[in-house]
C-alpha positions as CSV (number, residue, x, y, z in Angstrom):
1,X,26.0,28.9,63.8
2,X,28.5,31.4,65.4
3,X,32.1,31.2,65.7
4,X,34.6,32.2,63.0
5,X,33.5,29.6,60.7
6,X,31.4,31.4,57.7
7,X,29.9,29.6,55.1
8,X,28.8,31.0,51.8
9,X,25.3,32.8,51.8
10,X,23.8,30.7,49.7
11,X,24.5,27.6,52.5
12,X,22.2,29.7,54.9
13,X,19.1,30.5,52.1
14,X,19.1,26.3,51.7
15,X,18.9,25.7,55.4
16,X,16.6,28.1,55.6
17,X,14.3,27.0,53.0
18,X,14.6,23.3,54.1
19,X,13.9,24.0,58.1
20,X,11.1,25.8,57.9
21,X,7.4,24.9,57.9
22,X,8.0,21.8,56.4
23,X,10.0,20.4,59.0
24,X,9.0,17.0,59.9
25,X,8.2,16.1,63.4
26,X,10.0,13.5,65.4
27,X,13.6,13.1,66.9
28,X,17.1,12.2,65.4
29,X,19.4,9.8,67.7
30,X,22.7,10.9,68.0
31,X,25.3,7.7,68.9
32,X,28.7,9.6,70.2
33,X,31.3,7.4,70.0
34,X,35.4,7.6,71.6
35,X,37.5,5.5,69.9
36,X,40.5,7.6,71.1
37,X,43.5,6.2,73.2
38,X,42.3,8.5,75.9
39,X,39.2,10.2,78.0
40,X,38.0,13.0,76.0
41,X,35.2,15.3,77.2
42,X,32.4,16.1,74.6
43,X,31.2,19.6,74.2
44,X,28.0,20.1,72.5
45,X,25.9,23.6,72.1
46,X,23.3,24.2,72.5
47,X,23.2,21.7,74.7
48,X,19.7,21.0,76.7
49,X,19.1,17.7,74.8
50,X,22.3,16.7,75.3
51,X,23.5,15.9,78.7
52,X,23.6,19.6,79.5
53,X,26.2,20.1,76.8
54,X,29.3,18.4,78.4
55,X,30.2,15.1,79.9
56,X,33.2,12.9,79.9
57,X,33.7,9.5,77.6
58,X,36.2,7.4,78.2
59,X,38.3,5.3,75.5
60,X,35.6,2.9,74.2
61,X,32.5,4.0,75.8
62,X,29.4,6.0,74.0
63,X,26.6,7.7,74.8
64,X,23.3,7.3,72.9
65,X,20.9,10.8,73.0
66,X,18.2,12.0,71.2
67,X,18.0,15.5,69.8
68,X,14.7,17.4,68.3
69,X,14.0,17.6,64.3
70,X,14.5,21.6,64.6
71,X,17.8,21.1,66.9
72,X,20.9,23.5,64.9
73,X,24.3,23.0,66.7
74,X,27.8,22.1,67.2
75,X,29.3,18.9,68.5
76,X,33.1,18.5,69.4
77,X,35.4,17.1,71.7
78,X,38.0,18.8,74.0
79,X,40.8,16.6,75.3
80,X,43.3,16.9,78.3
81,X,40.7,18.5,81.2
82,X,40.5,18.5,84.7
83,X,37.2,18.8,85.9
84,X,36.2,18.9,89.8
85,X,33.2,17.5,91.6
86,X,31.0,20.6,90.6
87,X,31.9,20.3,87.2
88,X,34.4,23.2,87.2
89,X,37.9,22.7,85.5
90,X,40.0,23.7,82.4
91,X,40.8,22.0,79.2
92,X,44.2,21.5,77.0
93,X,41.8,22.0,73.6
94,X,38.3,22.7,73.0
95,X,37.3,24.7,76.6
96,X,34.1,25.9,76.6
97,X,35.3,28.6,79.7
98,X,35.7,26.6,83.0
99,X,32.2,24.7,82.7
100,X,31.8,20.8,82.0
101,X,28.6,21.9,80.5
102,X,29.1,24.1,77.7
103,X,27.2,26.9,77.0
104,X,29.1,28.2,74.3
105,X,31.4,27.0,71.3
106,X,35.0,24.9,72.0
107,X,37.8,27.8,71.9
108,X,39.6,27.3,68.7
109,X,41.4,25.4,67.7
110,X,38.9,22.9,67.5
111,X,37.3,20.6,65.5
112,X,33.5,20.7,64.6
113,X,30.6,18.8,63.3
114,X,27.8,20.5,62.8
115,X,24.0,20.0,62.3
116,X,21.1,21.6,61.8
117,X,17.9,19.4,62.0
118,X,15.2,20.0,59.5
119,X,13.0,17.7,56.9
120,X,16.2,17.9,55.1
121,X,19.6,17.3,57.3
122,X,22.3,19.7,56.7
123,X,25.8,18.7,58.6
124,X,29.9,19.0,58.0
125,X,32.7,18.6,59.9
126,X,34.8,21.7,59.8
127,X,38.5,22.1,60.4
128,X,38.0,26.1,59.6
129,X,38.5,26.7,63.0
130,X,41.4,24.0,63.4
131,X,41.9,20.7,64.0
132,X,42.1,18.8,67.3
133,X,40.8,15.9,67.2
134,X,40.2,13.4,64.3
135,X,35.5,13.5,63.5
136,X,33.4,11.7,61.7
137,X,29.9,11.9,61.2
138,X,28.1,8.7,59.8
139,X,24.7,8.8,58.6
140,X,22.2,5.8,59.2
141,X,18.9,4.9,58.0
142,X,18.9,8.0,55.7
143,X,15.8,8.1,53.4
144,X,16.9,11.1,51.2
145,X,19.9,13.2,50.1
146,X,23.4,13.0,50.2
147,X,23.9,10.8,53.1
148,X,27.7,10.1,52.9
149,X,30.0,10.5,55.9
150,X,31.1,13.7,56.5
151,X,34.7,14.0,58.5
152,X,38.1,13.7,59.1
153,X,39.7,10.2,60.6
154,X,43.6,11.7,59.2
155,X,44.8,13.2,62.3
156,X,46.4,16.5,61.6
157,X,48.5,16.9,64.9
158,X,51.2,14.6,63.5
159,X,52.1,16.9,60.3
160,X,51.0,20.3,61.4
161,X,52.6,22.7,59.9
162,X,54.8,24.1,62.8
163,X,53.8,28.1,62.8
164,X,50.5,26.6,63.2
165,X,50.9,23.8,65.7
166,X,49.8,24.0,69.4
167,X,52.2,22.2,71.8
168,X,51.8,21.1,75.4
169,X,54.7,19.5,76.9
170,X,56.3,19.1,73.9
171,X,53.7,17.0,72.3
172,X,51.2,18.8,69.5
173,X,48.0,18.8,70.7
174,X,46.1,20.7,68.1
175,X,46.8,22.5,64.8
176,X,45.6,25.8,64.1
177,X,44.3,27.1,61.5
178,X,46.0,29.8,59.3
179,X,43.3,32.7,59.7
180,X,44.0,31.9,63.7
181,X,47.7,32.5,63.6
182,X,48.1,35.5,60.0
183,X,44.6,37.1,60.7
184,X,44.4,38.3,56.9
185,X,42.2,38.7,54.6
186,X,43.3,36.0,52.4
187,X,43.5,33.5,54.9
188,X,39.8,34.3,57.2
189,X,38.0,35.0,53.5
190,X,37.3,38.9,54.1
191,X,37.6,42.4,52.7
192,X,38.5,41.6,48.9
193,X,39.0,37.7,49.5
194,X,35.3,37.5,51.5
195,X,33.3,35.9,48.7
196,X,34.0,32.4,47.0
197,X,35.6,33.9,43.8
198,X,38.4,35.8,45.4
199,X,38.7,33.1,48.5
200,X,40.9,30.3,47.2
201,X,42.4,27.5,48.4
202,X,45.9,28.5,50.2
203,X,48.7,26.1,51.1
204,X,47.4,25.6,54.7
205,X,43.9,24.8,53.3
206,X,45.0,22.7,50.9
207,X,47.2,20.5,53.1
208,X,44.0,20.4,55.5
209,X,42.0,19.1,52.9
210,X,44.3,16.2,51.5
211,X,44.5,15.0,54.9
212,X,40.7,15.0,55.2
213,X,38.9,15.6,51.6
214,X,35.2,15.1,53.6
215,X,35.7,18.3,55.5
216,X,35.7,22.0,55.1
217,X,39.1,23.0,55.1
218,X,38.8,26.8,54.5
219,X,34.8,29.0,54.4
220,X,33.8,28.4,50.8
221,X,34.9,24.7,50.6
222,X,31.3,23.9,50.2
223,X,30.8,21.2,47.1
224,X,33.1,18.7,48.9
225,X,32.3,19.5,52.5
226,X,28.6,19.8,53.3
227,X,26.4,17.0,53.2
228,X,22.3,16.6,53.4
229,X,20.1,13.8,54.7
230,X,16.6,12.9,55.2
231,X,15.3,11.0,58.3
232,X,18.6,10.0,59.2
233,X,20.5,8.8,62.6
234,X,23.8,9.7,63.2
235,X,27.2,8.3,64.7
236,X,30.0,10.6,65.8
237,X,32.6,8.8,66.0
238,X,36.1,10.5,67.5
239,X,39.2,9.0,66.1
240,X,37.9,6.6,64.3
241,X,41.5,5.7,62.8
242,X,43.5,4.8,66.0
């Protein structure tokens, strides 16, 4: 998956391993959910199975779509956009350019679950890129694996530290995260920090993860933050705790 968000190597080798040959045929059905106060537009990438990648959902409402076993992507939402007749507009958080229909990742910072489709399930939610809106990912019908749900229903806007916060008429509409706003090697996990003895938990990461302990907070928060299923369904579910 691309973005900023790295995950230790050994992640990859597993995904690898577990989406090859052995994939099993057949479909997952994805069940998006806004439980938000407000419209928010969801961006998902790639996007062919999925409404083209971008659509609207109102508070309440939920779409119901079906993705391929082999499918390795990212779902998120973007909130506050404007979109006109042709599907051209901008976005307070999450823009994927000017598009409805994204084509490429949510501009941080952003929220993400991601997935990648194989005999075995791997999928997260991951605030390593920021936090914008409250995500979790529920499992159902799982035959296999780890299938807890994976997430974050704190919502992080309303204690964001304030060097990281993103405001928009005088209301924080997304937090960034603390790689976005130092750019050192300590906080984005490079250089001398870039492996996951020397990358540690920092006080941004750590506050990120006791508001939401079933997401990756900072790259090497793996043993807590990525989760496996088998045969599985799954709900996405945007602010779950409104």
């Amino acid at each position: 998956m691309d973005g900023k968000d790295m995950r230790a190597p050994w992640i990859f080798l597993l995904i690898l391993i577990f989406s090859g040959a052995n994939s099993s045929e057949g479909a997952r059905v994805f069940t998006i959910v806004n439980e938000c106060k407000t419209t928010i537009w969801p961006g998902i990438t790639p996007g062919e199975n999925f409404n083209g990648g971008g659509f609207a959902l109102k508070p309440g409402q939920s779409v119901v779509i079906t993705a391929p076993v082999g499918w390795s992507g990212r779902i998120w939402g973007r909130t506050g956009c404007n979109f006109d007749r042709n599907g051209n507009g901008s976005c307070e958080t999450g823009s994927c350019g000017s598009a409805l229909k994204c084509g490429a990742s949510g501009e941080t910072p952003v929220t993400l679950a991601e997935f990648t489709l194989a005999s075995l399930d791997f999928f997260d939610v991951s605030l390593v890129d920021g936090f914008n809106l409250p995500v979790v990912v529920t499992p159902v019908n799982g035959q296999g694996g780890n299938c807890s749900s994976a997430g974050c229903d704190g919502d992080l806007r309303k204690d964001c530290p304030s060097e990281l916060a993103v405001r928009v008429g005088g209301n924080t509409v997304a937090c960034r995260s603390a790689c976005d706003v130092f750019n050192t090697d300590e906080y984005c996990c490079r250089g001398v920090h870039g492996n996951p003895m020397t990358c540690q938990p920092t006080y941004y990461s750590k506050k990120f993860k006791a508001a939401c302990p079933a997401a990756y907070s900072y790259a090497y928060d793996d043993p807590t933050s990525i989760f496996t299923c088998a045969g599985a369904d799954y709900i996405v579910t945007f602010c779950s705790d409104r």
